[in-house]
C-alpha positions in Angstrom: -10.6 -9.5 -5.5 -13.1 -6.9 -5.1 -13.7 -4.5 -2.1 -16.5 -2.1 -0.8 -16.4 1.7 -1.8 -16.4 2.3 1.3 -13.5 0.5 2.3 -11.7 2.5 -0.7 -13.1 6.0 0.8 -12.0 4.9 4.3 -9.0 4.1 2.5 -8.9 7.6 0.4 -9.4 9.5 4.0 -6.4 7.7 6.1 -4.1 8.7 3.2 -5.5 12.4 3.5 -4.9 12.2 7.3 -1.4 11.0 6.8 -0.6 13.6 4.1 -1.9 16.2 6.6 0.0 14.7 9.5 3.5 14.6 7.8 3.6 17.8 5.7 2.6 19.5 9.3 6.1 18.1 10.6 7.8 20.5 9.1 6.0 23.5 9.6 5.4 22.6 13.1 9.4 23.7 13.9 9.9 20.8 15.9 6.5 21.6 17.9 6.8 24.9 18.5 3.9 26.3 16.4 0.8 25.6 17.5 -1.2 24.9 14.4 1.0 22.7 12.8 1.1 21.0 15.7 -2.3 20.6 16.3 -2.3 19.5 12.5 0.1 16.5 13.4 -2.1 15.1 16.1 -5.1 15.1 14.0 -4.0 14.1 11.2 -2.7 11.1 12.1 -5.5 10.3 14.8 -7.7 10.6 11.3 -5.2 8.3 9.3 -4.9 5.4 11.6 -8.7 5.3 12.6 -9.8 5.1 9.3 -7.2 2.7 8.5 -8.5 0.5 11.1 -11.9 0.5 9.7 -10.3 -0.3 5.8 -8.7 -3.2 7.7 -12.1 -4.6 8.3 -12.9 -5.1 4.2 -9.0 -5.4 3.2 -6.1 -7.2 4.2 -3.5 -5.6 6.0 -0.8 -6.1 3.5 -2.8 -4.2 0.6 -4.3 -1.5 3.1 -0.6 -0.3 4.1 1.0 -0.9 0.4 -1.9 1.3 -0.9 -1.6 3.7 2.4 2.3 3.9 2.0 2.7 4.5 -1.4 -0.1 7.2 -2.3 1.4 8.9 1.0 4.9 9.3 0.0 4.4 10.3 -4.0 1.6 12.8 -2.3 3.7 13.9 0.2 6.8 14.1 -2.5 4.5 16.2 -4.6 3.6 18.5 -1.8 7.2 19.4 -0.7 8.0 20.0 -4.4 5.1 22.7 -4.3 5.0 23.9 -0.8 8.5 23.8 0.6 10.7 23.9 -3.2 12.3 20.7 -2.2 13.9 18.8 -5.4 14.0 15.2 -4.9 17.3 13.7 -7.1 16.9 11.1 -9.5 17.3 7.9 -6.8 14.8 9.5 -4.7 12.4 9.7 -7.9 13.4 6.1 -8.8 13.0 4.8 -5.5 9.1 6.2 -5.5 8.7 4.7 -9.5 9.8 1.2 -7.7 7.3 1.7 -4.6 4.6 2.6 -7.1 5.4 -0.6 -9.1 5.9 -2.6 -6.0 1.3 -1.3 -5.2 0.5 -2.8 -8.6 1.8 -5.8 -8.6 0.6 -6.8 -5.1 -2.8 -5.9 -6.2 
């Protein structure tokens, strides 16, 4: 089945709010720095509004695979880079399975 750009941008931008949103968890030191915060608030405001408006071209179950799974291997990729985390070889399994799990529902 076939969806609108735009539903794929709106899409795009909620998993862009929701990488924002989680990384800033961390920095945020349990909300005691303001900016990071601030960064968790907004990023997930961002994430689930446009995920509403995805909803209205896409089913629910293919918005949240799609949402989910470009989130964590993002995220994953992020904490690698920003905060030297090392994911072990279940943890990079695990994300090869969620990965596999998107393509085969779409």
């Amino acid at each position: 089945m076939s969806y609108p750009p735009i539903a794929w941008l709106w899409l795009t931008l909620a998993i862009i709010g929701e990488i924002i949103g989680t990384t800033s968890l961390k920095a945020s030191k349990e909300f005691t720095v303001l900016l990071p915060t601030l960064l968790i608030f907004i990023g997930y405001s961002i994430s689930f509004y446009f995920m509403i408006l995805t909803m209205r071209h896409m089913p629910v179950a293919l918005t949240y695979a799609f949402w989910s799974a470009l989130g964590i291997v993002c995220i994953t990729v992020f904490s690698i880079i920003r905060f030297n985390e090392k994911p072990d070889l279940p943890a990079l399994i695990g994300i090869g399975f969620i990965i596999g799990g998107v393509l085969l529902i779409t």
